[in-house]
C-alpha positions as CSV (number, residue, x, y, z in Angstrom):
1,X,-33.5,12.1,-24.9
2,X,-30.4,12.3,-26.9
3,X,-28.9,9.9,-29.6
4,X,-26.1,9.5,-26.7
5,X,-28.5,8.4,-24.1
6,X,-27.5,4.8,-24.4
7,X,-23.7,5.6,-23.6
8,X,-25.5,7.4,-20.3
9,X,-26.3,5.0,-17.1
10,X,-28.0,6.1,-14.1
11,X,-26.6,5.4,-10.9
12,X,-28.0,5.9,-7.4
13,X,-25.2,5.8,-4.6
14,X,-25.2,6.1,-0.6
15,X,-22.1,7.5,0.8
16,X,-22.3,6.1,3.9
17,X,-19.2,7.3,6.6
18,X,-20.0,3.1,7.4
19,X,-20.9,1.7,4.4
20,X,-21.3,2.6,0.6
21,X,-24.5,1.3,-1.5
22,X,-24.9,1.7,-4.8
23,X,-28.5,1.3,-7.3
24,X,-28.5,0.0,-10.6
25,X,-31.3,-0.8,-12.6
26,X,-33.6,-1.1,-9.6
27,X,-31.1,-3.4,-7.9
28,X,-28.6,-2.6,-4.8
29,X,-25.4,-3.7,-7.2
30,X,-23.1,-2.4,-4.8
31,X,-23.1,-2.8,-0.5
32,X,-20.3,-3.0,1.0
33,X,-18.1,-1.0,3.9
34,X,-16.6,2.3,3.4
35,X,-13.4,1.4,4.1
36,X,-9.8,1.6,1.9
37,X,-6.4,0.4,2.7
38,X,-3.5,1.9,1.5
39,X,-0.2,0.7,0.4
40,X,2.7,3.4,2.7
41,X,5.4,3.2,0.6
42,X,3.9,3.3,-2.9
43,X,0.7,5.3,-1.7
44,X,-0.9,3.1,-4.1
45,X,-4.6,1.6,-2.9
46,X,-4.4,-2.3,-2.3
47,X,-8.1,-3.1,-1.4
48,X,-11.1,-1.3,-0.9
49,X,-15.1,-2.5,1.1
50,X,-15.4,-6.0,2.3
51,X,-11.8,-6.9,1.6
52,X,-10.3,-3.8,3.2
53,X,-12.8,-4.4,5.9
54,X,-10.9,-7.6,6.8
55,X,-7.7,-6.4,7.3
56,X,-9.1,-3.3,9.4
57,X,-6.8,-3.9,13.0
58,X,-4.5,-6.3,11.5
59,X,-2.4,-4.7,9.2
60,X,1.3,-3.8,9.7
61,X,2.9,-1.1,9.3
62,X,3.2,-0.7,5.5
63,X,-0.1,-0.9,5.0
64,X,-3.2,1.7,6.5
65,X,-6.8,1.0,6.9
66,X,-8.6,4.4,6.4
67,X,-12.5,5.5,6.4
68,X,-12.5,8.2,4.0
69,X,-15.6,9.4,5.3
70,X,-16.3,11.1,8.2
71,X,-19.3,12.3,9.8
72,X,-21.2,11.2,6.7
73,X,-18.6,13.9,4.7
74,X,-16.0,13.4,2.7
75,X,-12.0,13.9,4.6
76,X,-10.2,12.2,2.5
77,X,-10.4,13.9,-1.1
78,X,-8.3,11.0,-3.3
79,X,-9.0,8.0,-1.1
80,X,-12.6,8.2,-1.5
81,X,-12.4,8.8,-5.0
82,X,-10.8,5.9,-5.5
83,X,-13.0,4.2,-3.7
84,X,-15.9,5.3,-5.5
85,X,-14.5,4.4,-9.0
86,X,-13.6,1.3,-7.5
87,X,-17.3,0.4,-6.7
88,X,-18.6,1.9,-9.8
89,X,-16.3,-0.3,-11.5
90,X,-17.8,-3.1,-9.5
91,X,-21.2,-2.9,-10.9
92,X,-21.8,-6.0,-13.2
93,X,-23.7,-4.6,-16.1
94,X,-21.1,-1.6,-16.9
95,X,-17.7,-4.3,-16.8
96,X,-19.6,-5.9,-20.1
97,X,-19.3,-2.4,-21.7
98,X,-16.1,-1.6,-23.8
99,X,-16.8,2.1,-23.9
100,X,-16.9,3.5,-20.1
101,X,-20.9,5.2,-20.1
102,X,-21.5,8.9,-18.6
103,X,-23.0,8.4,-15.4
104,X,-26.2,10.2,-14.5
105,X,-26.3,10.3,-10.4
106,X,-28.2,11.0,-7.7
107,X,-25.7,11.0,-4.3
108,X,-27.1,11.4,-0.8
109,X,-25.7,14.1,1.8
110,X,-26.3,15.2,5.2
111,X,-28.8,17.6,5.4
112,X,-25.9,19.7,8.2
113,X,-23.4,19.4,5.9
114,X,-21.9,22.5,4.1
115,X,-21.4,24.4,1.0
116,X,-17.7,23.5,0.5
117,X,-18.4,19.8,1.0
118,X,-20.9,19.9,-0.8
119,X,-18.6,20.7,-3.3
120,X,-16.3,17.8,-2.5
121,X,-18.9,15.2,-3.2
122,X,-19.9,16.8,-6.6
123,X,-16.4,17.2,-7.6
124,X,-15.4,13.2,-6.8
125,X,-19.0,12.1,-9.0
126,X,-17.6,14.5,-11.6
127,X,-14.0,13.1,-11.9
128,X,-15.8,9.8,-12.0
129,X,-16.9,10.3,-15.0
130,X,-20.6,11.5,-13.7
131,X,-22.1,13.7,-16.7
132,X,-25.4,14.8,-14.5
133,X,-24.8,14.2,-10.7
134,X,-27.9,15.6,-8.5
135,X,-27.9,15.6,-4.5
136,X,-30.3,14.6,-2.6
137,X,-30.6,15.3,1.8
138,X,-30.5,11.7,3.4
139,X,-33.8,12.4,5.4
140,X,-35.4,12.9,2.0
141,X,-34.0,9.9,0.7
142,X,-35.2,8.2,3.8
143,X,-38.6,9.4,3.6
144,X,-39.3,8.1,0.0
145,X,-37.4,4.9,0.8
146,X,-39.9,4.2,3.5
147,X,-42.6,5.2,1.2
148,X,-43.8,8.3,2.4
149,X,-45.4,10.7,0.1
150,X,-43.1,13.7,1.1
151,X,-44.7,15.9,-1.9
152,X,-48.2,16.2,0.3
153,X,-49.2,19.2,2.6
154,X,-48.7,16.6,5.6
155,X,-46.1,16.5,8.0
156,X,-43.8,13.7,8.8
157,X,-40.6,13.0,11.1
158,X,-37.8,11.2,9.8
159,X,-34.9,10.1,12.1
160,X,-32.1,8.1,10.3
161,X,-29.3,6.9,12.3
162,X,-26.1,6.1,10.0
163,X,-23.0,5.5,11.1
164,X,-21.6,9.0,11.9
165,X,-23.9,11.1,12.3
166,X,-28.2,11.2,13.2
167,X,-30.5,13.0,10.4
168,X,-33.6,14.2,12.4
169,X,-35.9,16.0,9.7
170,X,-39.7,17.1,9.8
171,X,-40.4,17.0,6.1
172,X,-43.8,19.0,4.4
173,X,-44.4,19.5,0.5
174,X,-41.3,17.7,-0.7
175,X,-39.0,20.2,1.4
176,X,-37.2,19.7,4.6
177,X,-39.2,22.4,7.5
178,X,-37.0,22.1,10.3
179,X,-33.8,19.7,10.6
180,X,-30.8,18.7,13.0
181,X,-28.1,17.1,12.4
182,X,-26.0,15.6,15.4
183,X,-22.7,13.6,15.2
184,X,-23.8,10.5,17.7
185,X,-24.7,7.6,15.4
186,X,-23.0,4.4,15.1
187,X,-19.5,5.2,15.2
188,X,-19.9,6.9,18.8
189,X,-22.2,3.9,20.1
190,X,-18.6,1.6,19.0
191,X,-16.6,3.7,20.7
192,X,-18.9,3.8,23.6
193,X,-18.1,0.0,23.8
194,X,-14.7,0.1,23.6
195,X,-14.8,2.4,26.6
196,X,-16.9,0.0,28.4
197,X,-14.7,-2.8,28.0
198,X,-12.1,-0.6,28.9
199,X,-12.9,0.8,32.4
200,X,-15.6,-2.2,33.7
201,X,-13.6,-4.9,32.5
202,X,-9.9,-3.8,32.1
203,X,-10.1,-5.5,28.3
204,X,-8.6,-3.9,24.9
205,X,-10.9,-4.6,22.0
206,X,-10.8,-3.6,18.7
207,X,-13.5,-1.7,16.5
208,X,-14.4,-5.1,14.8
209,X,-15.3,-6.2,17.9
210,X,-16.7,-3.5,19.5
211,X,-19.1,-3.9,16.1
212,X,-19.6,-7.4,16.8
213,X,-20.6,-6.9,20.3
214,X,-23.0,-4.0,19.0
215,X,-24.8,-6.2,16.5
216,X,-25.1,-9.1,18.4
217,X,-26.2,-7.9,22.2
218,X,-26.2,-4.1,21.4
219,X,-29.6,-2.5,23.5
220,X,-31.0,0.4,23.6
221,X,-33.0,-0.1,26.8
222,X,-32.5,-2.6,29.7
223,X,-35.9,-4.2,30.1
224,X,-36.1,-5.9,26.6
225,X,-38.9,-8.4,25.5
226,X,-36.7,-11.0,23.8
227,X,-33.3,-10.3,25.7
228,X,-30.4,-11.7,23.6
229,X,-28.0,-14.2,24.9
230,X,-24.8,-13.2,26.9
231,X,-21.9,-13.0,24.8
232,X,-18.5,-14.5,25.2
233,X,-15.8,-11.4,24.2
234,X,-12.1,-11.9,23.2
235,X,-9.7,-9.1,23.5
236,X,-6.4,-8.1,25.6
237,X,-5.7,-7.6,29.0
238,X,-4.5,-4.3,29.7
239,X,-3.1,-5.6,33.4
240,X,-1.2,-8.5,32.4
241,X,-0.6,-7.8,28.6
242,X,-2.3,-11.6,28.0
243,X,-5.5,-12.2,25.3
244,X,-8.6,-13.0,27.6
245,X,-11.9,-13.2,27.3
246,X,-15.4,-12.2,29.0
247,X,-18.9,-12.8,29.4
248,X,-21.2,-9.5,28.8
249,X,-24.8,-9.2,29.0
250,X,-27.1,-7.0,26.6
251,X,-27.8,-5.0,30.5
252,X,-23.8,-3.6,30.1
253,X,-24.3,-2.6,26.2
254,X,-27.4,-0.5,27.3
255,X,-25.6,1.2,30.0
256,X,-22.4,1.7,27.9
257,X,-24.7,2.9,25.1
258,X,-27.3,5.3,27.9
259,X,-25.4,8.4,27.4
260,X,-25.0,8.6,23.6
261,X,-28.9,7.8,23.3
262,X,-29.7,10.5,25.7
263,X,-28.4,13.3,23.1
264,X,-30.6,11.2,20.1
265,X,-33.2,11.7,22.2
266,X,-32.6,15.5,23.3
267,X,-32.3,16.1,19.4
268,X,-35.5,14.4,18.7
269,X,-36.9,16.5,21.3
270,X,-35.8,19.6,20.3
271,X,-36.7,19.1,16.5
272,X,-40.3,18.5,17.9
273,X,-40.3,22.0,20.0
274,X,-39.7,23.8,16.5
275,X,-42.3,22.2,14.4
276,X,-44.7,24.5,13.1
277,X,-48.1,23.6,15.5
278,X,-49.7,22.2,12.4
279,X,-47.3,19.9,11.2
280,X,-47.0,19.0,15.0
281,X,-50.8,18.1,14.4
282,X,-49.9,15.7,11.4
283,X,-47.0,13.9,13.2
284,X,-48.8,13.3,16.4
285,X,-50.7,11.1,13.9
286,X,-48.3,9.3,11.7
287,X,-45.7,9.3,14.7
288,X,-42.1,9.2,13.5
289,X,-40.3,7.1,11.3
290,X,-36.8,5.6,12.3
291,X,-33.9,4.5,9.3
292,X,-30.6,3.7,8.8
293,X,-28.4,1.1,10.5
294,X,-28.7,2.5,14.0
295,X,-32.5,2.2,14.1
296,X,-31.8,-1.6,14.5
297,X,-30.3,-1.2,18.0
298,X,-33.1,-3.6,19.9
299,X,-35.5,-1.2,21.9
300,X,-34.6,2.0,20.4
301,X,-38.2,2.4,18.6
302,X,-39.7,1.6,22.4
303,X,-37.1,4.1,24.6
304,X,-38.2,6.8,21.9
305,X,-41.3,6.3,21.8
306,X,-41.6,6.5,25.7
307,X,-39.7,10.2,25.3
308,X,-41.9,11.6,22.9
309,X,-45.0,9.7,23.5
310,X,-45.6,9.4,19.9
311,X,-45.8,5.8,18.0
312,X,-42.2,5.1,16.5
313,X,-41.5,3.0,13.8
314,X,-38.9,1.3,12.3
315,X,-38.4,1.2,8.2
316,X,-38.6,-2.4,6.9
317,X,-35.3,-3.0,5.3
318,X,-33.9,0.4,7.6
319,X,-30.1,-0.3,6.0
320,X,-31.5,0.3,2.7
321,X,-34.7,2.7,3.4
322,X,-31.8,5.6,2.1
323,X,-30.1,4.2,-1.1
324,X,-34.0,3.3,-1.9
325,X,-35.4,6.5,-1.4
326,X,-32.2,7.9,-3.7
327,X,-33.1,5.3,-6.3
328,X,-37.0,6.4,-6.6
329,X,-35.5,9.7,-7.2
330,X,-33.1,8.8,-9.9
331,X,-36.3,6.9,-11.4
332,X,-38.4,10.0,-11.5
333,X,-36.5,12.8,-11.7
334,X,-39.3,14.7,-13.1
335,X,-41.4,14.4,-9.9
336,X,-39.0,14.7,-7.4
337,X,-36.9,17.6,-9.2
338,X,-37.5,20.5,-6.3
339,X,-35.8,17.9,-3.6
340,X,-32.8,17.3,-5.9
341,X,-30.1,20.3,-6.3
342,X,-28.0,20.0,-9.0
């Protein structure tokens, strides 16, 4: 500990391609949607998160909506940058302070991702004024946000769905055995909507929408338990150029949704078929464990757990399970140093 340590805060932030969360002092400070919108002519960032995410499909011309993330990477260098800074401005306790504090991070990344973005994320933590910025794989993050002991000679299988791409990870002694990383997570599943609406029911909607619809009556499966109620959807003609709306079931959403799913599930599958037989052992035990914001689609836990014939469950607050597992490792960076690269 230094006699600068008090000028130092320790931050633990998501990068979500959907949504950016940020932990500080124990507490989520920061949640809000990865989303910026750009001034044209000036090039100058009006808004960023929840007031950006407003104006997403209704801006004019001047002004441009853009996710700088894509595919849980960064692809657009000085837009998410800004955005970052903008967040870390956000946090309550450091607008008090009249001297801005090093930053001491821990930042969650794909386990597919690359050396050269990689890079990219430690680069925008470092021109944000981060002192110490460590990385952490989001599976691993997932894991100890769900509360798994991942430091234990004991396998266990992690599938976090985020919003661009799937994490599947068999994790054993605090290190990551076999992995895939596929690019069908919740982006594809709106898209897969807006498709739908497109060719069954000749109607334009937008990704706001197509979200909407996805939250509301979104379903993995067809024969659901608790089937939610039809939903009344507003969008454009594309016949007669006129707004109209439609009635759609949860029964379309799952057949919109079938193919997407299917490659989840073929992933899952084919992370299983390289486990090493003894961690296969362990995970036919403790089943699999499902995070992130995709996990919530109704009957995906069920359609899984009929593939694999394994018990599947879902993390308790599954949003979150990731920026929690980040923050434990901020905590005790001691413990937890062999999962963190620097």
């Amino acid at each position: 500990m230094g006699f600068f340590d008090f000028l130092t805060e320790e931050i633990a932030i998501d990068l979500g391609t959907a949504n950016t969360l940020i932990i500080h002092n124990d507490k989520v400070v920061v949640d809000s949607p990865s989303i910026v919108a750009r001034d044209r002519t000036s090039g100058k960032i009006v808004a960023v998160g929840k007031e950006a995410a407003m104006m997403q499909g209704k801006t004019h011309e001047n002004i441009k909506t853009i996710r700088p993330l894509k595919d849980g990477v960064i692809a657009d260098f000085a837009a998410s940058e800004e955005m970052i800074n903008r967040f870390i401005r956000e946090i309550p306790a450091l607008k008090k302070k009249l001297i801005t504090p090093a930053l001491r991070m821990v930042i969650c990344i794909p386990s597919g991702i690359t050396e050269v973005e990689t890079r990219a994320v430690r680069e925008s933590a470092q021109r944000v004024n981060g002192k110490e910025v460590y990385l952490i794989h989001e599976p691993m993050a997932a894991a100890i946000g769900i509360g798994v002991d991942i430091m234990q000679p004991k396998g266990n299988m992690i599938v976090d769905i985020g919003g661009g791409t799937t994490e599947i990870a068999v994790i054993a002694l605090g290190g990551i055995v076999c992995d895939k990383s596929v690019k069908i997570a919740g982006d594809v599943f709106t898209n897969d909507i807006i498709y739908y609406m497109r060719t069954q029911h000749n109607l334009h909607v937008g990704e706001r929408t197509a979200e909407k619809i996805k939250i509301q009556i979104g379903a993995a499966t067809e024969d659901l338990e608790t089937p939610p109620e039809d939903m009344s959807v507003q969008g454009r003609d594309l016949l007669t150029g006129k707004p109209k709306q439609v009635q759609i079931s949860f029964r379309e959403i799952a057949k919109a949704l079938d193919k997407s799913i299917l490659r989840i599930e073929d992933a899952v599958m084919e992370t299983l078929s390289q486990t090493p037989p003894e961690l296969a052992a362990d995970i036919y035990n403790t089943g699999i464990y499902l995070a992130g914001g995709g996990s919530m689609l109704r009957g995906l836990d069920k359609r899984l757990s009929q593939k694999t014939d394994l018990p599947v469950y879902i993390a308790e607050d599954p949003l979150r399970a990731v920026v929690r597992g980040t923050g434990i490792a901020l905590k005790n960076l001691e413990r937890y140093k062999t999962v963190l690269s620097k």
